[in-house]
N, C-alpha and C positions, 0 to 999 in steps of 0.2 A: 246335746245340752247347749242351752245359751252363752256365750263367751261372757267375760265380767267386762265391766268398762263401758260402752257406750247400751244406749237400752236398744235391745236386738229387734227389728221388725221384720214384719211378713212379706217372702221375696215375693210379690203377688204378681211379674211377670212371670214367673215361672210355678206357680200353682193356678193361675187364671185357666189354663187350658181343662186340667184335670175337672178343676170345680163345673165350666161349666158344664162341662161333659156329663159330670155326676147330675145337676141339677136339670137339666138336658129329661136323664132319666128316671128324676122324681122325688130324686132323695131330698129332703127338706134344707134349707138353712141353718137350721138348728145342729144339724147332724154334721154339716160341714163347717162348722163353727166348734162344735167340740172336737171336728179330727185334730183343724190346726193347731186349736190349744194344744192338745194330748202333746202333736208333733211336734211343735217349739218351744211347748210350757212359756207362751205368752195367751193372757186372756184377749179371745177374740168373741165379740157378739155375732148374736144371727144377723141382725141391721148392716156392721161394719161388712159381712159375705154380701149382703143380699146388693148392698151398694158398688162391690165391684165388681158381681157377676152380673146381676141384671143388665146393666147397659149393654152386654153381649151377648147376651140371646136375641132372638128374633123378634122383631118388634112389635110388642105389645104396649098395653097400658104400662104392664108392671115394669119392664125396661124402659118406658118413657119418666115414668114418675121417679123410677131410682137413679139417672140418668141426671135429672135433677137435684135430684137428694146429694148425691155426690158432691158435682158444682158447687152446690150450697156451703159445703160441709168441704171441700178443698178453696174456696174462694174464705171461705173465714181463715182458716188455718195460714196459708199465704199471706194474708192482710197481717193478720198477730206478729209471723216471722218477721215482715216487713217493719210492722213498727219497731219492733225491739232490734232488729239488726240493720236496718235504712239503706243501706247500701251491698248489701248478699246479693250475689248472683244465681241465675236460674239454677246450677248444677249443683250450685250450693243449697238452695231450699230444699232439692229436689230429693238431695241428699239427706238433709235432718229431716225431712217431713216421711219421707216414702213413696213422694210424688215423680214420675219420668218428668226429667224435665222440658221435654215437647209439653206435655199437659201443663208444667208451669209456669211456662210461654203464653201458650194460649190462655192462661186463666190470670195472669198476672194483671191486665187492664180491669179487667172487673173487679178483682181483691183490691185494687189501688181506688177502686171509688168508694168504696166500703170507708174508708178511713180520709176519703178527701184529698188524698195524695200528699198527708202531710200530718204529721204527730205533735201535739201541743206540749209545750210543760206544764209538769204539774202547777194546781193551784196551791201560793204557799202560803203558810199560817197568817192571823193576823200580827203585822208590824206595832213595835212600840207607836204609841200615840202621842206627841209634842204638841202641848199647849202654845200659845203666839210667845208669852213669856218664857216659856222654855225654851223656845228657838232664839227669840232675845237674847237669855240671860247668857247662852251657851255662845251666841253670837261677839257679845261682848266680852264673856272669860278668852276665846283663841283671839281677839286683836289686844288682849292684855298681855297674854302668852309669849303673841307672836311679835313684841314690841312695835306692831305697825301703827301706833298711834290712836285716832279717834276713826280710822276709820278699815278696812279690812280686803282684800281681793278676792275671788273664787280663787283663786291661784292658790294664795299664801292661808285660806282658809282648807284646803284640801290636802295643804302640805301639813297642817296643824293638826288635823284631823286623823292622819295617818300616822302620826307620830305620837298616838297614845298607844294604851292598852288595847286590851279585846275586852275588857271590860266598861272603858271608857269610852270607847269607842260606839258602843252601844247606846250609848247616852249623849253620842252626838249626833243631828239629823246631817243626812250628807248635804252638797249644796245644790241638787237637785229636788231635795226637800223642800229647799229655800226658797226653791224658783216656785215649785207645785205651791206653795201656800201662799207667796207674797205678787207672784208674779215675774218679777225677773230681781236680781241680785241687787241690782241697787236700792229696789224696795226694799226689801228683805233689810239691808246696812240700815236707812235712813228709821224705818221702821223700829230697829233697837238703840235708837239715840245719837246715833254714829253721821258722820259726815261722807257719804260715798264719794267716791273718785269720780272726776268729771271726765263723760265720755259723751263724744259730738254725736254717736250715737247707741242705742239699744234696741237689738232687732228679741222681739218677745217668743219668736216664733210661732206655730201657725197651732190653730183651735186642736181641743181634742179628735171634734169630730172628722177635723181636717189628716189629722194622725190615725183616727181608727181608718178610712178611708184607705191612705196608703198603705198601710201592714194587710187590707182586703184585698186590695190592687197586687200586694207582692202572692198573696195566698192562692187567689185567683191563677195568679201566674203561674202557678206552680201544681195545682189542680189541673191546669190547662195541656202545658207542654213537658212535665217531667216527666223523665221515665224510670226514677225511684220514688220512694218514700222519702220524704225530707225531716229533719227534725227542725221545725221551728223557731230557730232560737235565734237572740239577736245577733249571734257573729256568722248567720248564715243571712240573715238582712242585711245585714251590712257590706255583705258581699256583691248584692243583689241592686241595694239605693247605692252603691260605688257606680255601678254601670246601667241605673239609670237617671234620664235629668229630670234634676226638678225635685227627686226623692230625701226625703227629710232624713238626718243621719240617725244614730243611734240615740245619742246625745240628744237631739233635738227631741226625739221621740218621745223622752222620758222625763221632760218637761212636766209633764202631766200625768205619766202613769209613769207603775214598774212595768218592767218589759212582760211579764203575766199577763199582768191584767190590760196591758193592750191588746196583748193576742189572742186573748180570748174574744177580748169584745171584737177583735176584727176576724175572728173566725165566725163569731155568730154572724154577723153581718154576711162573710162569703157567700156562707150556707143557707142564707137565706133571703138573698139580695138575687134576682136574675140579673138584673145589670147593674152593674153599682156606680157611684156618681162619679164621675169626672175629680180625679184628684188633683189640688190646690200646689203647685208647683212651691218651695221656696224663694220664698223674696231675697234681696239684697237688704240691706240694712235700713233699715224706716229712722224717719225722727223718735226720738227716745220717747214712749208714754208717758205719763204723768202719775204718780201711784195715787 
């Protein structure tokens, strides 16, 4: 009888001899597909036998194609474990799948191309949408709030921002909003009537395209030389533009997009880029633009 608690599978080193043996002398897949059910009252198909015996018999067509089929059908199963668990070891897979883990060595570089070597975040809903006067009007209520006068800081505008509701708060765009709509922050002040703070300079940071580029460049990289699944996400970039130069921070990144929608867009590129362009180093601080 099957024990309760984890879902029981088939010990298939130690039934692979018998099988082929049987199969050896004619008996069908079918027939040995109903023993083991019978045997461990788990459903087993003729497909799932025929894929771990064939490869041991003597070689034929029918041992080369299920040979295959297996491959196929353990390189997907790996990939899936991979994304959902990014960092499991072989003896680990080897263990929740039913796979030895010699085969999930050997079959781990192939399952990791399947997926790109690397797991995206989900896409997430559409965001509130802020008219230029909404961002205004909301601009102008935190330097009322925050008594800074006629004109407001990302700083003291972030600290106002945090210090409402979760209802409120919904109703205010962050000041990365500020930047993606107006261009850099001081637009954004002068823009809602306001007097911005005088600064010698304003570096705008570097084009979308310049951004999707680098999140290619880190993806690529990762495609290239990892030897797990990675998950995507910006506190594993940020690890990655830490140590290397020139790589645009988090922060910067999202100038122009949420951290989604740049990794997407830089994952299509990856995947369909054979060499991808020479990424745009960060500048030092440029004379301030003109809005």
């Amino acid at each position: 009888m099957p024990s309760r608690g984890r879902k029981p599978k088939i010990p298939w080193e130690r039934e692979l001899p018998r099988l082929v043996g049987e199969r050896k002398k004619g008996v069908p897949y079918s027939r040995l597909a109903a023993d083991l059910t019978s045997h461990y009252e788990i459903p087993v198909s003729a497909t799932v036998v025929r894929q771990h015996v064939a490869p041991l018999l003597p070689s034929t067509k029918e041992s080369l194609t299920a040979t295959k089929d297996l491959d196929d059908r353990d390189c997907r199963l790996i990939a899936q474990h991979l994304a959902r668990t990014s960092l499991a070891d072989r003896s680990t897979i080897g263990r929740e799948l039913g796979i030895p883990p010699s085969r999930v060595a050997e079959l781990i570089p192939r399952a990791k191309t399947l997926i790109g070597g690397y797991v995206l975040p989900p896409r997430q809903g559409p965001r509130p949408r802020f008219s230029d006067q909404d961002m205004s009007d909301v601009l102008r209520t935190a330097a009322k709030e925050s008594s800074t006068g006629s004109t407001i800081s990302i700083n003291q505008y972030d600290r106002w921002r945090k210090g409402l509701t979760d209802a409120k708060r919904k109703q205010a765009p962050t000041a990365v909003a500020f930047r993606r709509r107006f261009g850099t922050w001081t637009c954004a002040v002068r823009a809602s009537g306001m007097t911005p703070t005088p600064l010698p300079h304003d570096y705008p940071g570097l084009s979308e395209d310049d951004l999707i580029v680098w999140v290619a460049t880190w993806l690529r990289d990762i495609a290239i030389h990892s030897t797990h699944i990675v998950r995507a996400t910006a506190a594993t970039y940020a690890q990655w533009a830490y140590r290397t130069p020139g790589a645009p921070s988090v922060e910067l990144t999202r100038v122009h997009f949420s951290w989604t929608e740049l990794v997407h867009a830089a994952a299509t590129m990856e995947k369909s880029v054979r060499k991808l362009p020479k990424p745009t180093p960060v500048q030092k601080r440029r004379p301030k633009k003109k809005c």
